[in-house]
C-alpha positions as CSV (number, residue, x, y, z in Angstrom):
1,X,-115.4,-14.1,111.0
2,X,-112.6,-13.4,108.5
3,X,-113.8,-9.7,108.7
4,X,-113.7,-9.2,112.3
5,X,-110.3,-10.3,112.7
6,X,-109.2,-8.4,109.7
7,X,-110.4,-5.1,111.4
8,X,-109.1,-6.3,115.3
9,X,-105.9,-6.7,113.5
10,X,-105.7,-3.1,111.6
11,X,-107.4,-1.6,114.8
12,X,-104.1,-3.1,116.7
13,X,-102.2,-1.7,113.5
14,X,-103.5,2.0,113.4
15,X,-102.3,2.2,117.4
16,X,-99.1,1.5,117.1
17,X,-96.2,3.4,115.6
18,X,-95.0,2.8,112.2
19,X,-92.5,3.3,109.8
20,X,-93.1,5.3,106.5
21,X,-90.0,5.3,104.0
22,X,-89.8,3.7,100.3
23,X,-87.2,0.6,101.1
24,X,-87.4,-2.1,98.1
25,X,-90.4,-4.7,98.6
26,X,-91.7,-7.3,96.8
27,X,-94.9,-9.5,97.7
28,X,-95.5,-13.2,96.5
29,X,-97.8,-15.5,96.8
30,X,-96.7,-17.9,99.8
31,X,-97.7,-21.3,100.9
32,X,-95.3,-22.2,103.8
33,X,-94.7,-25.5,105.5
34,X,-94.1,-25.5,109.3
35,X,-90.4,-25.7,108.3
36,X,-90.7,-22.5,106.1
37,X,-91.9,-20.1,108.7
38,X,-89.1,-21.4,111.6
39,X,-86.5,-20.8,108.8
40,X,-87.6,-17.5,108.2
41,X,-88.3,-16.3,111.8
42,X,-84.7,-17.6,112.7
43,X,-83.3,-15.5,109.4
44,X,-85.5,-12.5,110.3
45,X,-84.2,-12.3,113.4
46,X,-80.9,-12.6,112.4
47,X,-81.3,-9.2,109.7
48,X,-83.3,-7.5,112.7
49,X,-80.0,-7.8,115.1
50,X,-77.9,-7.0,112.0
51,X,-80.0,-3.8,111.0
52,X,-79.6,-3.0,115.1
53,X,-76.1,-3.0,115.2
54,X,-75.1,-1.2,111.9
55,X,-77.6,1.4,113.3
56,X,-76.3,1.8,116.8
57,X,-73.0,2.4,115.6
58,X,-74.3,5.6,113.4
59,X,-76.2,6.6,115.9
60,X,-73.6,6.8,118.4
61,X,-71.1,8.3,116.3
62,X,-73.8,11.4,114.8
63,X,-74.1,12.2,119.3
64,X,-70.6,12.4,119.8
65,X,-68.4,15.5,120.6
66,X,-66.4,16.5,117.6
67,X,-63.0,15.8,119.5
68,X,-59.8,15.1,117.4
69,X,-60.3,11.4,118.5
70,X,-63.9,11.2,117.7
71,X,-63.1,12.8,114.2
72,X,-60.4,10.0,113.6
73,X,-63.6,7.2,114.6
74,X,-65.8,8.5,112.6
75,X,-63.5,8.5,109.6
76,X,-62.9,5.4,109.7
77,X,-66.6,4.6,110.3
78,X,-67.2,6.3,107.1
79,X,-64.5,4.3,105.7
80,X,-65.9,0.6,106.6
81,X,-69.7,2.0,105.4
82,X,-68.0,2.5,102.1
83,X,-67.0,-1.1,102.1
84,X,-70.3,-2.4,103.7
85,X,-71.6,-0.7,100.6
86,X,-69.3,-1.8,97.8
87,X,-69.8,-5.7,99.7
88,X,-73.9,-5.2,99.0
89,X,-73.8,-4.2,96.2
90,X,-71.8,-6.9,94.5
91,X,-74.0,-9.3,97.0
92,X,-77.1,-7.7,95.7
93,X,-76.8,-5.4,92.7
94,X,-79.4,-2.3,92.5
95,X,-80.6,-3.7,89.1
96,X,-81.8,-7.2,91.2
97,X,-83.5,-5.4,93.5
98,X,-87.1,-4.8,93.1
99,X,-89.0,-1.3,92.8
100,X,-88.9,1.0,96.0
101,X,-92.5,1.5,96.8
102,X,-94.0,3.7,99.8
103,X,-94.7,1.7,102.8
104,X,-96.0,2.3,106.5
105,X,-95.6,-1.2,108.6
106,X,-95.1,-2.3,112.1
107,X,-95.0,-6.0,113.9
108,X,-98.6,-6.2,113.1
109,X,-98.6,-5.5,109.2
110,X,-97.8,-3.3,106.4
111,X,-99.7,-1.0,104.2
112,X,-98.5,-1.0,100.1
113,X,-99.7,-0.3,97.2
114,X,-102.8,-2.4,96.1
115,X,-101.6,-2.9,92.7
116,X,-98.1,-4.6,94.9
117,X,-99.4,-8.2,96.1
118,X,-100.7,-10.8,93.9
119,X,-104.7,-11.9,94.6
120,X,-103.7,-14.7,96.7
121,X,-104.6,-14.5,100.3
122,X,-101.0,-15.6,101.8
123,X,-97.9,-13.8,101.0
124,X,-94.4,-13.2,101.6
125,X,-93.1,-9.7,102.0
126,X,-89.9,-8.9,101.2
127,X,-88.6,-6.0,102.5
128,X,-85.1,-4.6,101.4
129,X,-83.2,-1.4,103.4
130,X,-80.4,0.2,102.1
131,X,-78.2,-0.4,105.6
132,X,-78.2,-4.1,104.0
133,X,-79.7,-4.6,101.1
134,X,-79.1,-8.0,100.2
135,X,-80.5,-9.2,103.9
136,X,-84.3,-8.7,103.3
137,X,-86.7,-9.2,105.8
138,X,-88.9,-11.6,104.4
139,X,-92.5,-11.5,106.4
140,X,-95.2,-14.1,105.8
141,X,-98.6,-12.4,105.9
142,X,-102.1,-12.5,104.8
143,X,-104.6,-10.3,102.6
144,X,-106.3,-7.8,104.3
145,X,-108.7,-5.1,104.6
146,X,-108.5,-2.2,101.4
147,X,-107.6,1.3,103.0
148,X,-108.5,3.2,100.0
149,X,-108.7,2.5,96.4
150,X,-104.7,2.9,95.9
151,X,-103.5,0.6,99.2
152,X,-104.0,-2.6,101.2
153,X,-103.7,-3.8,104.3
154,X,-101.4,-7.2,104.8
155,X,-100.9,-8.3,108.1
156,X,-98.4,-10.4,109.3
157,X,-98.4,-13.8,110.2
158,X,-97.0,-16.9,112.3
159,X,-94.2,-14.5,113.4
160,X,-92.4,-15.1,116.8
161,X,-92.6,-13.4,120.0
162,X,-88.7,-12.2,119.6
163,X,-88.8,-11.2,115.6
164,X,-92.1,-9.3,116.8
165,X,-90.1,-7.3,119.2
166,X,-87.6,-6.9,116.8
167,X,-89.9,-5.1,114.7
168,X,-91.3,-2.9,117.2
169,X,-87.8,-1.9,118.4
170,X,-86.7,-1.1,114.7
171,X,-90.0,0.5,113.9
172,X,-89.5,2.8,117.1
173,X,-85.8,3.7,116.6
174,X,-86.7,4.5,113.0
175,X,-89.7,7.3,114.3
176,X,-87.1,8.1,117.0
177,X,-84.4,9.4,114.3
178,X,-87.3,11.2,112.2
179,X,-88.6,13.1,115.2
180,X,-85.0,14.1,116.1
181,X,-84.1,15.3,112.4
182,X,-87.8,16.6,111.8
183,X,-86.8,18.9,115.3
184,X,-83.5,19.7,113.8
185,X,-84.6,21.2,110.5
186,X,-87.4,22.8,111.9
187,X,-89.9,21.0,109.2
188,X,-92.3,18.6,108.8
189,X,-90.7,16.2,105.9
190,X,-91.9,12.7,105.2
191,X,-88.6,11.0,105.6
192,X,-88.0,8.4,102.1
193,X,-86.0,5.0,102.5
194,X,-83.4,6.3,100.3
195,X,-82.2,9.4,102.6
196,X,-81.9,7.4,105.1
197,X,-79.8,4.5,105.8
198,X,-82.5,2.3,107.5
């Protein structure tokens, strides 16, 4: 039974979109109380809008005509990103973070490297971008399927119906940007957490 719904759930995984980057994660082993997973889906949802809004704002400035007022914004854009950064990093220093590792997830689940989670069958994923590093997404899931003998399959669990969308809205924004720069350049890069702020 466990095996059938471990390959329905990465059937539903390899359909949708993901992201692929290198953001900082760290897996535990995880055995939550009803009270655990409404904390996190209310703190999850919280770093989702947060994540949102810091990349609307780029977004909108990189599309907009290079007038003298424009210019002006976007200076001072630059300017409060230098302060977002220089907040972070005395909130979270790099040296607390854990290793960057390469990732491709979605709101179903998440592919790492196998030598990543611990052998315990629930888990909490930690996921840290560099928009806001010391506002992880921390994502309960469960061991899954092995994809090859270097990566494993966790999907998520006991996630909400709004921190689901969430995901799927950040996941699509994120392949959005890399199809838009991968048209730009004219090449087909695989686009690393640490180039982008995401």
């Amino acid at each position: 039974m466990q095996t059938q719904q471990d390959e329905a759930t990465w059937q539903a995984f390899s359909e949708r979109v993901t992201y692929q980057g290198q953001p900082h994660v760290s897996v535990e082993a995880f055995d939550p109380t009803p009270e655990d997973i409404a904390r996190f889906n209310e703190r999850n949802l919280h770093v989702l809008r947060s994540l949102a809004s810091l990349d609307e704002r780029r977004s909108e400035n990189a599309s907009d005509e290079d007038s003298p007022l424009m210019l002006e914004l976007q200076r001072m854009d630059s300017k409060i990103n230098v302060l977002l950064d220089i907040v972070d990093r005395l909130l979270l220093p790099v040296t607390l973070l854990p290793p960057r590792q390469p990732v491709s997830f979605n709101a179903v689940g998440l592919i790492v490297p196998a030598s990543l989670p611990p052998a315990d069958s629930r888990l909490l994923v930690r996921l840290h971008f560099d928009t806001c590093r010391a506002l992880p997404l921390e994502l309960p899931a469960q061991r899954g399927k092995a994809v090859s003998n270097d990566n494993v399959f966790l999907y998520f669990h006991a996630l909400n119906e709004m921190v689901e969308d969430g995901l799927e809205r950040f996941v699509f924004c994120h392949h959005r940007r890399k199809v838009a720069s991968t048209r730009l350049t004219g090449t087909n890069e695989t686009v690393p957490g640490s180039k982008y702020r995401v």
